[in-house]
N, C-alpha and C positions, 0 to 999 in steps of 0.2 A: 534673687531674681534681678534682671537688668533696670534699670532707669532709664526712661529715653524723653527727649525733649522734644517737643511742638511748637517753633518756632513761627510765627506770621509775620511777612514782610509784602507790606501793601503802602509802604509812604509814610504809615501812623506804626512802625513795628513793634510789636509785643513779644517778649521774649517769656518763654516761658521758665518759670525759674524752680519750679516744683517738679515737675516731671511724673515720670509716670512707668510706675514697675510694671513690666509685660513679661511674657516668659523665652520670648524669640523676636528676632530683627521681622520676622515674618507676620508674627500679628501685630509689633507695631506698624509695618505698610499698610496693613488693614485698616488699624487704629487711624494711621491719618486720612487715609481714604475717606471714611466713614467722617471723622471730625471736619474732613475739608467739606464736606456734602450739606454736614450740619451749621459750619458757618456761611458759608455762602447761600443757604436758606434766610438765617437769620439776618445776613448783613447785603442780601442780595443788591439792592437800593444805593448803596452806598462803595461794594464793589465793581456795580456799573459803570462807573464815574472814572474810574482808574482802569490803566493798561496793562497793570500786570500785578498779580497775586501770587504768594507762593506760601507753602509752608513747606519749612526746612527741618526734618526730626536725626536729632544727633542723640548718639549714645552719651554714657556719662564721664567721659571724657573729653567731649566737644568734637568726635569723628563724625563729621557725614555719613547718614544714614540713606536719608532716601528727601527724594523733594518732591511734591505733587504740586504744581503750577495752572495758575489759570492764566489765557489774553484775552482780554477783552477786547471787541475790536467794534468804533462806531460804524464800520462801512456797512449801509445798506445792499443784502444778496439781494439782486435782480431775480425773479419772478420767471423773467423772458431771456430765456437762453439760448444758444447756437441750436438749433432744430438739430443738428448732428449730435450735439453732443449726449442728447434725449435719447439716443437709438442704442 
């Protein structure tokens, strides 16, 4: 079965060095879906802070798999918008 890696790059990077036997490229995109969802629960506080998150999952060869990226952005969305734009 394959090995695939879950890498986080947020400023503090963690590489993951163990990996993780899936049976397809396709449920590890699932796998980081899911694990991206579960760390930014966990670390929500502390990814707020920062403008960009990603996790990068390569196979075990070190090939880009897939990347699921967050941006953080402080600008406050305005409330009150172009009356046109509403229609």
């Amino acid at each position: 079965m394959p090995r695939f890696y879950f890498h986080i790059r947020d400023g503090r990077d963690q590489f993951d060095t163990d990996g993780t036997e899936l049976p397809d490229e396709e449920t590890a995109h699932v796998a980081a879906i899911r694990l991206t969802g579960a760390v930014l629960q966990d670390e929500a506080r502390r990814i707020a802070t920062i403008d960009c998150w990603t996790m990068d999952v390569t196979d075990a060869t070190g090939r880009p798999v897939y990347q699921v990226g967050v941006n953080v952005s402080d600008r406050r969305v305005s409330t009150r918008g172009n009356e046109s734009e509403r229609r």
